[in-house]
Every structure is written in structure tokens, then in C-alpha cells.
Steps between C-alpha positions, in 0.01 A plus 500: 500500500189574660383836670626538851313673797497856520208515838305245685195496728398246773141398480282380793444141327899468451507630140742709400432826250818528311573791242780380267741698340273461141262646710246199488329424854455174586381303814724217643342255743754428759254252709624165344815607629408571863515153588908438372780571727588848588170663316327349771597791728278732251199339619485765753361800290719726739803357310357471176411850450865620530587390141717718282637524177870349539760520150171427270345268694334494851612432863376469824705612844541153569691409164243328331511595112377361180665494149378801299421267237272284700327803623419585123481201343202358790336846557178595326 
């Protein structure tokens, strides 16, 4: 099972800085999926900004999420 998020920051360039719970910090680009259904609403950087950590993985008020294991496994 991989690490799940423990905190997460919203970049400007719609990267995410996400602590995980084995304490690595990794960067998630979340720009190739700002053009996909409802992530399209996080184009607006008002919106995107408002992520939080959500049962180990992330979510934004509007319900978008991503697996915790996607966030790990494509984050550098």
C-alpha cells in the first residue's frame, strides 16, 4: 500500500505540494487534468487553491478527488 496524504499545497502553476504520511514531499501536476470533466472547474485558481487533505487523499469543495495512489505513484 502506498503512503497516503497527510498535507497538501496549491501552487500557482496548478501543482500540488503534497506531504505524505512517510513524510516524502512530492509535487503532483494536476494541469493534464484540467481539461477532463469536472476538473475543469479548477481552472479558476480561486477554486483550485481550496484543496484539502480528505481520508488520505485530497479534495476540492466541489468534489473533485484523486486516488491516493495516483497522487503518489505520478508525483515527483
Amino acid at each position: 500500500m502506498n503512503p497516503r496524504v497527510k498535507e497538501v499545497t496549491p501552487n500557482p502553476d496548478f501543482t500540488l505540494k503534497i506531504e505524505f504520511t512517510n513524510d516524502e514531499i512530492r509535487v503532483f501536476d494536476v494541469k493534464p487534468y484540467l481539461e477532463t470533466g469536472i476538473f475543469k472547474e479548477l481552472k479558476d485558481y480561486h477554486k483550485f487553491k481550496k484543496v484539502k487533505p480528505f481520508l488520505g487523499s485530497i479534495q476540492w469543495n466541489g468534489g473533485q478527488d484523486l486516488c491516493p495512489d495516483t497522487l503518489y505513484l505520478e508525483s515527483k
